[in-house]
C-alpha positions in Angstrom: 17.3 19.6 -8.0 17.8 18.7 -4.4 15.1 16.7 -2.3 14.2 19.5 -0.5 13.1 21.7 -3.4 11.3 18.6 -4.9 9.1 18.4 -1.9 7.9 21.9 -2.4 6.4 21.3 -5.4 3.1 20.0 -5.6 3.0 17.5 -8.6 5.3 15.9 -6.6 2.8 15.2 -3.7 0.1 14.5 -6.5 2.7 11.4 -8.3 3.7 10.4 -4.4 -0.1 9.9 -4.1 -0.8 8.2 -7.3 2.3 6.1 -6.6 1.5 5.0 -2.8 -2.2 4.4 -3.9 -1.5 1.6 -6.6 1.2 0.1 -4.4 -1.4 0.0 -1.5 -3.4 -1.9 -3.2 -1.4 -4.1 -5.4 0.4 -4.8 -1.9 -3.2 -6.0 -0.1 -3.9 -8.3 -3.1 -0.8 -10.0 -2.7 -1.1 -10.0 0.6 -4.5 -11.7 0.8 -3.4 -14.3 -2.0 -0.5 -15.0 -0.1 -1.9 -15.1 3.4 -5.5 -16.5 2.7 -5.1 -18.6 -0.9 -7.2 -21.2 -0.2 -10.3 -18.8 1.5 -9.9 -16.5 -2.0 -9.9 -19.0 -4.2 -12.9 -20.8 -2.6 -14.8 -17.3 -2.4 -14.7 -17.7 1.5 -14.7 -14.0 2.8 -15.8 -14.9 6.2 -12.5 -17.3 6.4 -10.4 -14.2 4.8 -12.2 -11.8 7.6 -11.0 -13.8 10.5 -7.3 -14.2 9.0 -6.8 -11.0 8.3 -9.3 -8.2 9.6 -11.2 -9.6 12.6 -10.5 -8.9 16.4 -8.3 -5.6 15.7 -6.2 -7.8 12.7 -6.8 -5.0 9.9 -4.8 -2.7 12.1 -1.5 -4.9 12.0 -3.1 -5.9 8.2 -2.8 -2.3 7.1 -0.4 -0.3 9.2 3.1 -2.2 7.8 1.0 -1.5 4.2 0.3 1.9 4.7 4.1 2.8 5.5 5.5 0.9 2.8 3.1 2.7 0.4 4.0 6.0 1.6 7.5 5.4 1.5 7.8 3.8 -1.6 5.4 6.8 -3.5 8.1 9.3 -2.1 10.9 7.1 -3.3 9.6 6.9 -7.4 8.2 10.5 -7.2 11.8 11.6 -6.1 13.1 9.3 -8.9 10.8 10.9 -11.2 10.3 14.7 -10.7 13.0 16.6 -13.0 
């Protein structure tokens, strides 16, 4: 089945979903461990606010996320779907 006719379908949006989801998140933990360690580990949301969210920072924060999420559900769901 080509990738065209895959995309018709509508489990395959639902698993592209489910897919991009996880990876959203799983990404933004990561993220925020990697970019903010010491402010998690402490418990010091203000310091992992001002890293990462404040003064228009959760746009840059979530945009490159976002993408990569959709992208990567598409990519596993077309993997997937028979």
């Amino acid at each position: 089945m080509t990738f065209t006719d895959k995309i018709k379908k509508g489990s395959f949006w639902i698993n592209a979903i489910k897919v991009g989801v996880v990876f959203l998140i799983a990404i933004s933990f990561v993220s925020l461990l990697i970019y903010s360690f010491q402010d998690v580990i402490s418990f010091n949301w203000e310091g992992v606010a001002d890293t990462n969210f404040n003064n228009g920072l959760w746009k840059r924060f979530f945009a490159t996320k976002i993408v990569a999420s959709i992208i990567y559900g598409i990519f596993i769901a077309n993997k997937n779907t028979k």
